[in-house]
DRENMI-975696 format. One record per residue (C-alpha): residue number from 1; residue in one letter; chain; z, y, x. Coordinates in nm, 4 decimals, decimal comma. Example, Ala and Ser with C-alpha at 12.3 -4.5 7.8 and 13.67 -1.06 7.14 Angstrom:
2
<node k="1" r="a" c="A" Z="0,7800" Y="-0,4500" X="1,2300"/>
<node k="2" r="s" c="A" Z="0,7140" Y="-0,1060" X="1,3670"/>
REM end
This chain:
64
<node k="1" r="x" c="A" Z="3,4651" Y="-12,2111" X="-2,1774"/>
<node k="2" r="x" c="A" Z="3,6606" Y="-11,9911" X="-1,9532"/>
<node k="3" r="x" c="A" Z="4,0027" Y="-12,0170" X="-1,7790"/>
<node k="4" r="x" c="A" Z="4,0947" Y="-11,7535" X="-2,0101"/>
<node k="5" r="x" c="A" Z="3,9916" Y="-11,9789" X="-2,3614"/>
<node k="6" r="x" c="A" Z="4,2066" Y="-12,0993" X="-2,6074"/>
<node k="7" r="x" c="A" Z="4,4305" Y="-12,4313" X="-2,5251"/>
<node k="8" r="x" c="A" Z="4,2872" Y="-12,5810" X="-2,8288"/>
<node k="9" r="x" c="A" Z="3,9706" Y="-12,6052" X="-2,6257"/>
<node k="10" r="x" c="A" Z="4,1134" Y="-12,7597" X="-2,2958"/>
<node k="11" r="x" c="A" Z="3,9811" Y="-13,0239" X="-2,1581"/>
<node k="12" r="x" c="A" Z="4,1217" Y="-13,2901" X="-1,8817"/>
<node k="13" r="x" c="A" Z="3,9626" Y="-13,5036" X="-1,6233"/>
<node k="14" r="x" c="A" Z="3,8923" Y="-13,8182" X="-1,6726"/>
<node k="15" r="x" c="A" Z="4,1769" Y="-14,0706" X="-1,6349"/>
<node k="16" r="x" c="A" Z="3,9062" Y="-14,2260" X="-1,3659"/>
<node k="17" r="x" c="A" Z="3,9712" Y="-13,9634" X="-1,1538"/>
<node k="18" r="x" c="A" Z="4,3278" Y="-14,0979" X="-1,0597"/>
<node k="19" r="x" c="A" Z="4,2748" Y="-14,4381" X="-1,1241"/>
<node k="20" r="x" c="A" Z="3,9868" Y="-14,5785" X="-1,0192"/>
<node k="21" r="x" c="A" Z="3,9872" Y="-14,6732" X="-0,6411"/>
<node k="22" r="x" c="A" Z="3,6337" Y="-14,6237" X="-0,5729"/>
<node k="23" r="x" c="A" Z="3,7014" Y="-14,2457" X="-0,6598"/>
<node k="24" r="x" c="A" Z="4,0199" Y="-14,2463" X="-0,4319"/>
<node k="25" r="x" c="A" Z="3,8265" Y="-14,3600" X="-0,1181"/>
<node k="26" r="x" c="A" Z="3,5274" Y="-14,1067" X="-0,1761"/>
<node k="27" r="x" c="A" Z="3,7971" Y="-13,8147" X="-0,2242"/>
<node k="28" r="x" c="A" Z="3,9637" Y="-13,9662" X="0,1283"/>
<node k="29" r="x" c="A" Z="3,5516" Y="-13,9055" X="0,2779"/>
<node k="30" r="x" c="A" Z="3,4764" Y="-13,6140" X="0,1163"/>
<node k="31" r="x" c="A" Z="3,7728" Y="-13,3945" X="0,1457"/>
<node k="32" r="x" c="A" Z="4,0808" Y="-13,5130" X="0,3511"/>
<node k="33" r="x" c="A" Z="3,8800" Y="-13,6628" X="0,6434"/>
<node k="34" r="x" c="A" Z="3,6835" Y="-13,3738" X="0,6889"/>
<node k="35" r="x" c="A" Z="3,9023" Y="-13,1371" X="0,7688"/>
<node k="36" r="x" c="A" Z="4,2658" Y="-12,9891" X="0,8378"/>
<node k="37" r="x" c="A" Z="4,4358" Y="-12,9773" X="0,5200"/>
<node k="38" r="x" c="A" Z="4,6780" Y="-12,7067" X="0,5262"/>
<node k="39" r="x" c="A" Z="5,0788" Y="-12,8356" X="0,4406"/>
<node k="40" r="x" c="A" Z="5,2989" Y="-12,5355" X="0,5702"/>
<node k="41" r="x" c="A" Z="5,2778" Y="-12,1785" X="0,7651"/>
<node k="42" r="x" c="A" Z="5,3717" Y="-12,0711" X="1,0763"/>
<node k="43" r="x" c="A" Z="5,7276" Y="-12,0575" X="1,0078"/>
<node k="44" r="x" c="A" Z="5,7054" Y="-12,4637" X="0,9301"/>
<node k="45" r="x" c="A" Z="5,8860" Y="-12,6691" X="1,2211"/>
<node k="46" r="x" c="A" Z="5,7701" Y="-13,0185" X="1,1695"/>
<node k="47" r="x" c="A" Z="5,8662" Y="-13,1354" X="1,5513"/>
<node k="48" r="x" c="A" Z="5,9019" Y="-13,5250" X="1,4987"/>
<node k="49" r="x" c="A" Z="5,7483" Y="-13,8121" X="1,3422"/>
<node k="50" r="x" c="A" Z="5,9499" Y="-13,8306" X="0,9861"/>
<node k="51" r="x" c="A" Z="5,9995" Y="-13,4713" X="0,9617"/>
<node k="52" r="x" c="A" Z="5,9792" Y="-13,3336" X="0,6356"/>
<node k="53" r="x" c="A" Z="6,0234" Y="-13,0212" X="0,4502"/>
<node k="54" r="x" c="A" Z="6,0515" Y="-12,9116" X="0,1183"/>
<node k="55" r="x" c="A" Z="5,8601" Y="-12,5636" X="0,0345"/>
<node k="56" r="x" c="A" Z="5,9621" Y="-12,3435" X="-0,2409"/>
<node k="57" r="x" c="A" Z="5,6548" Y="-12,3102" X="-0,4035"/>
<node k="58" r="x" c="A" Z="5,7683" Y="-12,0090" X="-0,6324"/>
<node k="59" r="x" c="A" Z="5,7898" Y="-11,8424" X="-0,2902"/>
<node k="60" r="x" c="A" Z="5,5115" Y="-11,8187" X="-0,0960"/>
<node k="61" r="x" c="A" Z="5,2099" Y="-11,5948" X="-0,2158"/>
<node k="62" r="x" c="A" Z="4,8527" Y="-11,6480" X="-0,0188"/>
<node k="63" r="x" c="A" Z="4,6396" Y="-11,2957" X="-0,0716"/>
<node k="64" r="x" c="A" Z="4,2686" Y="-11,2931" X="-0,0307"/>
REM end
């Protein structure tokens, strides 16, 4: 099945995936402590502790 079949041939993830904690803590190890995960561009100014901000999604357009 491609991204391109039919929705009548969809299929999910497992509930698991959210749920279950020994699948939380290996997704910690495997992806978010390995690395800088990326939450904004250059044009982000998160100065303090607290700071948030709220991307438009719709927006911003990443070409490879």
């Amino acid at each position: 099945m491609g991204i391109l079949a039919p929705i009548e041939e969809a299929v999910t993830p497992l509930t698991s995936w959210y749920t279950d904690p020994s699948f939380f803590h290996l997704e910690l190890d495997r992806v978010f402590y390995r690395g800088w995960q990326v939450v904004g561009n250059n044009n982000t100014k998160i100065c303090y502790l607290g700071d948030k901000f709220c991307p438009n999604p719709n927006a911003l357009s990443i070409d490879h």
